[in-house]
C-alpha positions in Angstrom: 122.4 113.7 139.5 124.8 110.9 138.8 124.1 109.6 142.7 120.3 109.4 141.9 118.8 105.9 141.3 116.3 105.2 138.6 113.7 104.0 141.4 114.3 107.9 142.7 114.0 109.6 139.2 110.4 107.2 138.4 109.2 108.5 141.7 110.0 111.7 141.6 108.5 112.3 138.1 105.2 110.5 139.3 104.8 113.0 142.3 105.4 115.9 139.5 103.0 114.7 137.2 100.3 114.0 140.3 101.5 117.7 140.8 100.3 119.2 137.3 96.7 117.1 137.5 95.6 118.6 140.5 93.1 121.7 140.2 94.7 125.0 140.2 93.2 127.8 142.5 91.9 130.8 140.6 93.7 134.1 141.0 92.0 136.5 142.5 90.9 139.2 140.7 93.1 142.3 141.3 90.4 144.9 141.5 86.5 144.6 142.1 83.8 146.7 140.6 80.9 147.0 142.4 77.5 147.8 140.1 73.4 148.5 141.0 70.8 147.9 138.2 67.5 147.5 138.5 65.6 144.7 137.3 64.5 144.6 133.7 61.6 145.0 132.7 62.8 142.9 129.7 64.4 139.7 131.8 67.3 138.5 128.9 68.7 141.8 129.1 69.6 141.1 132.9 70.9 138.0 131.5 72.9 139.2 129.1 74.4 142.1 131.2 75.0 140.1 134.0 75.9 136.6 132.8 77.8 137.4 129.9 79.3 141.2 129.3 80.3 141.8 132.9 82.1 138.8 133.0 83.6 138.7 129.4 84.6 143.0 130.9 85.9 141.7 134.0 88.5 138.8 132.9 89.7 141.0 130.2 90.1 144.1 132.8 91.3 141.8 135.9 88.5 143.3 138.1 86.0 141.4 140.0 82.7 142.7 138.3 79.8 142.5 141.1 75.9 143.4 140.1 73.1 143.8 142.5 69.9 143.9 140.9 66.9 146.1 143.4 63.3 146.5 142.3 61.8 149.6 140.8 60.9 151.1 144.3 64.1 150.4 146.4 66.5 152.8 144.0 65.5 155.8 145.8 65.9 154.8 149.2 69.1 152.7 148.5 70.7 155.5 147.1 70.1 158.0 149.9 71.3 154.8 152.3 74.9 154.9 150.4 75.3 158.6 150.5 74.5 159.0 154.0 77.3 156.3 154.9 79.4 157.5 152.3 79.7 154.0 151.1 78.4 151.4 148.9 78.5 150.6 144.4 81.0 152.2 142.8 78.0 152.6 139.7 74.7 153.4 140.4 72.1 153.2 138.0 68.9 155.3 138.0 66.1 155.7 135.8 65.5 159.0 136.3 68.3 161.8 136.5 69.2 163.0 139.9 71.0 166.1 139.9 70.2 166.4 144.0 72.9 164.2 144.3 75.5 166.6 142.2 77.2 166.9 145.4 77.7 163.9 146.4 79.1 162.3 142.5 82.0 162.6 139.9 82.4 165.2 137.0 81.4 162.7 134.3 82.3 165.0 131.4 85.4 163.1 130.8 83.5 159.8 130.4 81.4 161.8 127.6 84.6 163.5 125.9 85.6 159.9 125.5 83.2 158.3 124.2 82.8 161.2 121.8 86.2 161.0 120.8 85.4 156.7 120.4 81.8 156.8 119.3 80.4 160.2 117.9 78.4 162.7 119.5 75.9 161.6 122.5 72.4 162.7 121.5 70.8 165.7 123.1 68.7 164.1 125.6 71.1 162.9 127.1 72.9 165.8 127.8 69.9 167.7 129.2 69.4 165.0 131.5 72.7 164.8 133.1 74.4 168.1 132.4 74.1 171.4 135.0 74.9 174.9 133.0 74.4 176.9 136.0 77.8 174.8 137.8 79.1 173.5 133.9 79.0 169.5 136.0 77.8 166.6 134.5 75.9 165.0 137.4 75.6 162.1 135.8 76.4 159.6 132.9 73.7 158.2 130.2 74.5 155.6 128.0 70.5 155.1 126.6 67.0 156.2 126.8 63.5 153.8 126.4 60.6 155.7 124.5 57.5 156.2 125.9 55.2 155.3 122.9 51.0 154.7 123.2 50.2 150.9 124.0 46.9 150.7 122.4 44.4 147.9 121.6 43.9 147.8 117.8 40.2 146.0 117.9 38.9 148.0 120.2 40.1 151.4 118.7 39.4 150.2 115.1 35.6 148.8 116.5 34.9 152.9 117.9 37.0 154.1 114.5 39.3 156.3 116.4 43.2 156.8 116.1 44.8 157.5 119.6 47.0 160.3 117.7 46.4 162.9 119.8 45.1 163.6 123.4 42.0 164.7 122.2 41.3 161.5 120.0 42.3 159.6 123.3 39.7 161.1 125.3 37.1 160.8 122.1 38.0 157.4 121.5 38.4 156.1 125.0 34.8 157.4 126.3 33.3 155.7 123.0 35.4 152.5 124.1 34.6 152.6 127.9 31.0 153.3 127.4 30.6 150.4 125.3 32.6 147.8 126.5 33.4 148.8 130.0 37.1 149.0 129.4 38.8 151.7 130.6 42.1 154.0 129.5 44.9 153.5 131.9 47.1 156.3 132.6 47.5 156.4 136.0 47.0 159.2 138.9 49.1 158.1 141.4 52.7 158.6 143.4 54.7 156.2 140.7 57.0 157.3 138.2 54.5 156.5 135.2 52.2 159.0 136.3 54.8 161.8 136.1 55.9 161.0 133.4 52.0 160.6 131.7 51.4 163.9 133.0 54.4 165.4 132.0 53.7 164.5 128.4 50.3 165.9 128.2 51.4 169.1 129.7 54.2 169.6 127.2 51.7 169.0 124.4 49.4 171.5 125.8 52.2 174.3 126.1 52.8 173.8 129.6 55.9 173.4 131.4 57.5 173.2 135.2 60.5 175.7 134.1 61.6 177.4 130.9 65.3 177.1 129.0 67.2 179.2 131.8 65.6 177.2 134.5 63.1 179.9 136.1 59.6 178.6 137.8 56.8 178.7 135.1 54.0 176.3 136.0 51.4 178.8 137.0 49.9 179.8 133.5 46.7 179.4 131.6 48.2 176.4 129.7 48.9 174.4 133.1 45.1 175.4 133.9 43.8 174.1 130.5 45.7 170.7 131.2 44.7 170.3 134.6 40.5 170.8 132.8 41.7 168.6 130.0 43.2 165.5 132.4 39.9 165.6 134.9 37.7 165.5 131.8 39.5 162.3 130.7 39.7 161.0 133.6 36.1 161.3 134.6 35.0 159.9 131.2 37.6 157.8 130.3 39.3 156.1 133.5 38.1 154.4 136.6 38.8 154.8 140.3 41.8 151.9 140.4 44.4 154.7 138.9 44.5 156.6 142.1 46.2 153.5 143.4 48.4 152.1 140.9 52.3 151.1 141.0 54.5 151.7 138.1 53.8 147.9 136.6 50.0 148.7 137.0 49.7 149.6 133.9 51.7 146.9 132.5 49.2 144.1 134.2 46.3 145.9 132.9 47.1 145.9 129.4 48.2 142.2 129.3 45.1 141.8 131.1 42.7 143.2 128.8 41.5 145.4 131.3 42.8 148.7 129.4 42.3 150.1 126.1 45.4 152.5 126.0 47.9 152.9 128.1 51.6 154.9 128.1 54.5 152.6 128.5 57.6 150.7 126.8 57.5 148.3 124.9 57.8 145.5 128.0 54.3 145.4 127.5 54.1 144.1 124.1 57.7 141.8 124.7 56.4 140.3 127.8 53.2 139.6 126.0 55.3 137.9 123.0 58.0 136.1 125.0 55.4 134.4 127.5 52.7 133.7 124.9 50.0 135.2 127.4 46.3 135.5 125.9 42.9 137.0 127.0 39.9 135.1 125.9 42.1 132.6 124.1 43.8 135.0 122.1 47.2 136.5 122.2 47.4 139.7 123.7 50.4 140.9 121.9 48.9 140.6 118.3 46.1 143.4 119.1 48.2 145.6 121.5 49.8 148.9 118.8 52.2 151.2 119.7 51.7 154.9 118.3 54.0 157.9 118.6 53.6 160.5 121.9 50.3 161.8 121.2 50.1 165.5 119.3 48.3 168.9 121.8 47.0 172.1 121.1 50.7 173.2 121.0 52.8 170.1 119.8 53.3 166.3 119.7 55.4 165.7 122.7 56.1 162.5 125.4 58.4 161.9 127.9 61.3 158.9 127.9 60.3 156.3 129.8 63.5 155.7 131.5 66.4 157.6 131.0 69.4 155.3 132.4 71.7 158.1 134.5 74.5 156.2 135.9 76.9 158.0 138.8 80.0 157.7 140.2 79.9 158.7 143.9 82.9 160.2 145.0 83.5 158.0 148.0 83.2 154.9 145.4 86.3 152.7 146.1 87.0 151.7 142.2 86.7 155.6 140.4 89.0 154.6 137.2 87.4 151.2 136.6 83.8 152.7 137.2 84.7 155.4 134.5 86.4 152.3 132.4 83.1 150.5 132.4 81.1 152.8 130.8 83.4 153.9 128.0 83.9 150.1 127.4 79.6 149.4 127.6 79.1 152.0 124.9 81.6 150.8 122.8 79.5 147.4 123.2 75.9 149.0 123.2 74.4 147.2 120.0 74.6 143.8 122.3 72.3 145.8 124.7 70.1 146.8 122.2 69.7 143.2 121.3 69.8 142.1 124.7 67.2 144.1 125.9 64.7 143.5 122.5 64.8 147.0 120.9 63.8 148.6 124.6 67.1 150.7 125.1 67.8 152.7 123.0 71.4 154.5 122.3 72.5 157.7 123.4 75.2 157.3 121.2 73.4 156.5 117.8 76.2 155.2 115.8 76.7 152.6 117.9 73.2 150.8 116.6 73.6 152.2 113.2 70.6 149.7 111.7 68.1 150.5 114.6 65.7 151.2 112.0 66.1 148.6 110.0 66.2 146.5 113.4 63.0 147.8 114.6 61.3 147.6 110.7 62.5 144.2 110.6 61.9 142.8 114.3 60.8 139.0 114.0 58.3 138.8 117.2 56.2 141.7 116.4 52.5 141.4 115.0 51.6 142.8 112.3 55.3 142.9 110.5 57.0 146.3 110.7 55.2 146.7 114.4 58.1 148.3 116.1 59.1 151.0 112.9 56.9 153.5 114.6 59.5 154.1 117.5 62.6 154.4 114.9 61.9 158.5 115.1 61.2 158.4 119.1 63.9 160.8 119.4 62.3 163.7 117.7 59.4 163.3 119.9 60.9 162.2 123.5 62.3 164.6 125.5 63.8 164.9 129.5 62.1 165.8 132.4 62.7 169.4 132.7 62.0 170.1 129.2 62.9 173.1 128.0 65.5 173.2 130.4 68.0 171.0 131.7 66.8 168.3 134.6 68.1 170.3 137.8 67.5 169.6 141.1 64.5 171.6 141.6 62.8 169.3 138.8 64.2 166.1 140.4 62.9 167.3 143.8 59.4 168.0 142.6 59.6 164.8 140.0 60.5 163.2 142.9 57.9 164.4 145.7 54.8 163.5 143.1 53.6 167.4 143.6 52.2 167.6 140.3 50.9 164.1 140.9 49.4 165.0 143.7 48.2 168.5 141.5 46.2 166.2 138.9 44.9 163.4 141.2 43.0 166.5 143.4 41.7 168.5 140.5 40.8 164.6 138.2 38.5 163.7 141.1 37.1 166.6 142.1 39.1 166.8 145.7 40.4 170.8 144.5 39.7 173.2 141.8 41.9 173.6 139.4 42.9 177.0 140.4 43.2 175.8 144.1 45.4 173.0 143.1 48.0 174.5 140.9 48.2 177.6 143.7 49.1 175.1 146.2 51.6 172.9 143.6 52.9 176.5 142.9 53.6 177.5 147.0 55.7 174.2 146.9 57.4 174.7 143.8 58.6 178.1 144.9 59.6 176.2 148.3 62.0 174.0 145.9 63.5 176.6 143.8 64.5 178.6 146.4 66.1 175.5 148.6 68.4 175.3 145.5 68.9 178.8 144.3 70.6 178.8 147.8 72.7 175.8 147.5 73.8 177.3 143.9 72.8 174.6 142.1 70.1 176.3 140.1 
């Protein structure tokens, strides 16, 4: 040190200080997380998710957080693309549970015993839609559920002096509203998710069902052949021909249109109405559109969930621990979803959103005041696909495959009888229960 000038020392320290100012390269992250979504229906949820948690998630857990986001249509197929190559997101998100694809994912009951042990018990929706008694495997992972409540317009129900309470008042109040105004009901009768779940719900209200609690084929019966009478009826003096065709945002569009009177969906409806200030006739939309519980049958007042999120693991899926991580983690976080997504997820693991009723009472966009309070016991009246049993393959195969779709569409337009139709549904039911009684996974 004593040989080195002071010229050498002033240089030397410039060239160090030039040293700190430069820009330092970011460290990789050590892992990466690889994640499919859909697209919300509710867009600042997708925001939120992927702007903000993943990110805040992914510095604290060094891992490289990576979201695709696929349309409503592309799940299915991009899903049987990865499991064929045995390759592709470490988390998969469907809307629907798919027990088909028990084979091919994780045992997720440890990511439910911890959450448990973090969060309190999961609610029992969830566990129908993602549990398998017959092989005692959860197939799946569901952190929330979206109810399924009646969109309805409130001038032209109160103008006929009907209440869209039950599916009889629907097809009462509907034919009184169609006949004079020329606007229709829109539940559709096409191969789209909303139509199986629309028809789903007026089954189950009418006593009839695909399965019972152990799982065994029941969807011949009278009350199946009431339904079927009860949907064509409706149909015929209640609907027009565009249902055969719709997509699963056709109902959506008509409703924000004014071109239906009642409809079954979430409550995008009514938040995209709200957020993007739409009106019909100069109007807003959103101020006459009400929500209403499932609608009451002859036997009960029963809907379906709209979407029940079922998130897998696939086994080939490169990041297993983080995967399982994620999800504990998201619960623990859930009441920024609920937020996020405007009151349309709703928590498997209810005390996590402790004031969703006051939430919902209190909800600032909503017209009249206290709009949203009607969903705050959607629980009690939401149920899985499947119900009384568990959603097992054979119920994701024929979910899947729009056979009872198909079923109502022939028998609503007069193509079958209803006795024709539901043999046929029944010869392909049968067909699906005894694929998976042989694979032992029913």
């Amino acid at each position: 040190m004593s040989r080195l000038s002071r010229r050498t020392l002033i240089k030397t320290g410039a060239a160090g200080a030039a040293t700190l100012l430069l820009p330092k390269k970011s460290r990789a992250a050590a892992k990466t997380l690889r994640i499919i979504q859909w697209n919300h229906f509710v867009p600042g949820y997708d925001k939120w998710f992927n702007n903000t948690y993943v990110k805040e998630w992914g510095q604290k857990n060094d891992t490289e957080v990576i979201v695709d986001n696929i349309g409503i249509p592309a799940i299915n197929s991009t899903a049987a693309a990865e499991v064929a190559a045995r390759k592709g997101h470490d988390l998969f998100l469907f809307l629907w549970p798919k027990p088909v694809y028990e084979e091919d994912v994780i045992d997720h009951g440890e990511i439910y015993q911890e959450c448990e042990k973090k969060y309190g018990k999961p609610i029992n929706l969830a566990i129908k839609s993602t549990y398998n008694p017959k092989t005692k495997k959860y197939f799946g992972f569901s952190d929330s559920f979206v109810p399924d409540p009646i969109n309805f317009r409130t001038d032209l129900w109160g103008e006929v002096g009907v209440k869209p309470d039950s599916w009889d008042e629907i097809r009462r109040g509907g034919k009184k509203i169609k006949d004079k105004t020329g606007i229709p009901v829109g539940i559709g009768l096409s191969a789209e998710i909303d139509t199986s779940m629309a028809m789903r719900a007026i089954m189950y209200a009418f006593g009839s069902h695909e399965q019972d609690e152990s799982g065994n084929l029941t969807l011949n019966s009278k009350n199946t052949l009431e339904t079927l009478k009860f949907v064509k009826a409706m149909y015929q003096e209640t609907e027009i021909d565009e249902v055969l065709a719709w997509d699963a945002s056709s109902n959506n569009r008509a409703m924000l249109a004014g071109k239906s009177s009642l409809v079954l969906n979430a409550i995008s409806i009514t938040r995209e109405a709200e957020n993007k200030n739409l009106t019909v006739d100069g109007k807003p939309i959103g101020d006459v559109i009400g929500l209403a519980k499932a609608a009451k049958g002859p036997v009960r007042r029963m809907g379906l969930e709209h979407v029940m999120d079922c998130y897998v693991i696939w086994k080939f899926a490169q990041n297993i621990e983080g995967a399982k991580k994620f999800l504990v983690d998201y619960v623990g976080n859930f009441h920024k979803g609920f937020e996020a997504s405007e009151f349309y997820n709703f928590p498997c693991f209810p005390k996590q959103v402790p004031d969703l009723k006051q939430a919902l009472q209190n909800d600032p966009k909503g017209k009249p005041a206290g709009k949203y309070a009607v969903l705050a016991d959607a629980e009690e009246w939401a149920t899985n696909v499947g119900y009384p049993g568990y959603a097992n393959a054979a119920i994701d195969e024929l979910y899947s495959s729009w056979v009872l779709n198909t079923m109502f569409a022939q028998v609503a337009t007069g193509a079958a009888q209803p006795e024709g139709a539901l043999k046929e549904a029944e010869e392909k039911a049968k067909r699906i229960w005894a694929k998976w009684k042989e694979r032992k996974l029913l």
